[in-house]
Structures are given as structure tokens and as C-alpha cells.
C-alpha positions as CSV (number, residue, x, y, z in Angstrom):
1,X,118.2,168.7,27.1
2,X,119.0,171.0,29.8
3,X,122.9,171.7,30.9
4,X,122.2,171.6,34.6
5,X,123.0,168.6,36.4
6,X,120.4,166.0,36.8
7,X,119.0,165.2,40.3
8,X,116.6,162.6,41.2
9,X,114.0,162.2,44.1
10,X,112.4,159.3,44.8
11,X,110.0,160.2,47.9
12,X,106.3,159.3,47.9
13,X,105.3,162.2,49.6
14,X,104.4,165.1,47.5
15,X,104.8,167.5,50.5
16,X,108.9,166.3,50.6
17,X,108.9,165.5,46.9
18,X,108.1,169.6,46.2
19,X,110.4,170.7,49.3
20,X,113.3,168.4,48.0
21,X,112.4,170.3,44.5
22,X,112.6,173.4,45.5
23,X,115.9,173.2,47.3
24,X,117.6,171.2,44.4
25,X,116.7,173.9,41.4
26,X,117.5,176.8,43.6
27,X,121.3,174.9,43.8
28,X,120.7,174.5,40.0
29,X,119.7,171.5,39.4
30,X,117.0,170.0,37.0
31,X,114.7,167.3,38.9
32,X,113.4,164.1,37.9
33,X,110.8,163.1,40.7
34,X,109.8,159.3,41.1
35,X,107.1,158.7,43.9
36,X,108.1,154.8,43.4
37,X,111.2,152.7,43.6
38,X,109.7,151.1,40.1
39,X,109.6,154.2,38.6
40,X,112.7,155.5,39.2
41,X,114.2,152.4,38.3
42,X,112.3,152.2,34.4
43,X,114.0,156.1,34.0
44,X,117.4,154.6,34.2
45,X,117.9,154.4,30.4
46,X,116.7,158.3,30.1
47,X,118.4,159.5,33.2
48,X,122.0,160.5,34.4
49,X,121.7,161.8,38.0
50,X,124.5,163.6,39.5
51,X,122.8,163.3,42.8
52,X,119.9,161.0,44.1
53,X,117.8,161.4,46.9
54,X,116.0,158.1,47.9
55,X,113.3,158.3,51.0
56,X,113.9,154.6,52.6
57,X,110.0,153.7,53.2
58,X,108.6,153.6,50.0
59,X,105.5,151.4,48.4
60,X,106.2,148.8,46.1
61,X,110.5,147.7,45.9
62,X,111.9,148.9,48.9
63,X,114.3,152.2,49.3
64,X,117.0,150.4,50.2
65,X,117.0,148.3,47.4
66,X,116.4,151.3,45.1
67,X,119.6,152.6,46.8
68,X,121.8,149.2,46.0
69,X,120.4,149.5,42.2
70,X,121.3,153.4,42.0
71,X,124.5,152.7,42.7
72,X,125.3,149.4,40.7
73,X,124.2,151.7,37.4
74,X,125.8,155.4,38.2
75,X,128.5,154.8,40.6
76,X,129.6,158.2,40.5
77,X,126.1,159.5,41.6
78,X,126.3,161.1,44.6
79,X,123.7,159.4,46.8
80,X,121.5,160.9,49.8
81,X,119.3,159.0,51.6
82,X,116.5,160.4,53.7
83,X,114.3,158.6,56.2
84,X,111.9,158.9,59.5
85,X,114.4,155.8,60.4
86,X,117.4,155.7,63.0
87,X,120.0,156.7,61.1
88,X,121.9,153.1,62.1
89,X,119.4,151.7,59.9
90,X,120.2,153.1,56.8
91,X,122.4,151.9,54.0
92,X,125.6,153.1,53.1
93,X,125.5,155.9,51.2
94,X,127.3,159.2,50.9
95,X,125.0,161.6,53.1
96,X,121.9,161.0,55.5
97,X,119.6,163.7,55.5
98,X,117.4,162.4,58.4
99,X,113.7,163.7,58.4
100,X,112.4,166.3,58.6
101,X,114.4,167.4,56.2
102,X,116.2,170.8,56.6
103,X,116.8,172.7,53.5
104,X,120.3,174.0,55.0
105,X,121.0,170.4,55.6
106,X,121.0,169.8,51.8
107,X,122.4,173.2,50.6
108,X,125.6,171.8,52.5
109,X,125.5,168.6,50.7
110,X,125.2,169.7,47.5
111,X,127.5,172.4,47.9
112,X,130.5,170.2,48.5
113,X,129.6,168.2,45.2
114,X,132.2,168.9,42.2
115,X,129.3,170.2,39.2
């Protein structure tokens, strides 16, 4: 098992889901990708993210929802939600990273996180 902290993406886009990549292991993070809200969800026994990043449109359970059950099982996790949506309409969470998303937007982020 790797020592760098754990981040998960669930985004359905491959385009984001690769950009969202590629900024998180440049900060030095390992990356567990989940195009699905189901997916993500049937990793929780395997997975510990330090940080999550949850697009709000997704097919299947909704990203919202994938939000409320990310933080009812890692509390700590810090949680970043990313959407095409107003940003009134997402949930609480502890950073909006509105779309399209700009990789200096996340650098600061995840910078201000405690590793």
C-alpha cells in the first residue's frame, strides 16, 4: 500500500476524471477514480480518502447523495465538490471547485490541507 494520502474522484467524465488526476498526484496524492456514485460507494471498505472530489451530476445515485454518504463514513475527509451547477445549489461541503475546473483552483485547496 502506497504512503501517500488517498484521494478519490468520482466524475463521469474521463476528460475531468484524468485532469482531476493529474493535479492530485502532482500534490502527491494516489487516486482512486469512480465514474459512479455506486462505485465509489462499494470501495468504502478498501478505501481511506483524505480528500474526495464528487462531480454533482452523476448517472445512477445522485452526487449529492454520494456527498451525504462520504461524509457519514470518513468525517475527517476533506470534501470538494465540483459541478456545472450554481454554486447555491450545492451541498455543504468544505470547497466548491465550480466547473471548468482550474487546476490552480485545486492546488490551493489541497495545499491548505494538514497531510
Amino acid at each position: 500500500m502506497s504512503a501517500r494520502p488517498l484521494a478519490l474522484v468520482v466524475e463521469d467524465s474521463t476528460d475531468q476524471t484524468a485532469l482531476l488526476r493529474r493535479h492530485l498526484e502532482r500534490e502527491g496524492f494516489e487516486v482512486f477514480a469512480a465514474a459512479d456514485a455506486e462505485t465509489a460507494i462499494a470501495a468504502f471498505d478498501a478505501i481511506t480518502p483524505t480528500v474526495a472530489v464528487v462531480d454533482l451530476l452523476l448517472p445512477g445515485i445522485s452526487g449529492a447523495e454520494c456527498v451525504r454518504r462520504i461524509r457519514e463514513r470518513f468525517p475527517d475527509c476533506f470534501l470538494i465538490v465540483s459541478s456545472v451547477l450554481d454554486a447555491t445549489d450545492y451541498p455543504e461541503a468544505d470547497a466548491a471547485l465550480p466547473k471548468p475546473i482550474v487546476g490552480a483552483d485545486l492546488r490551493g485547496m489541497l495545499r491548505t490541507l494538514r497531510r
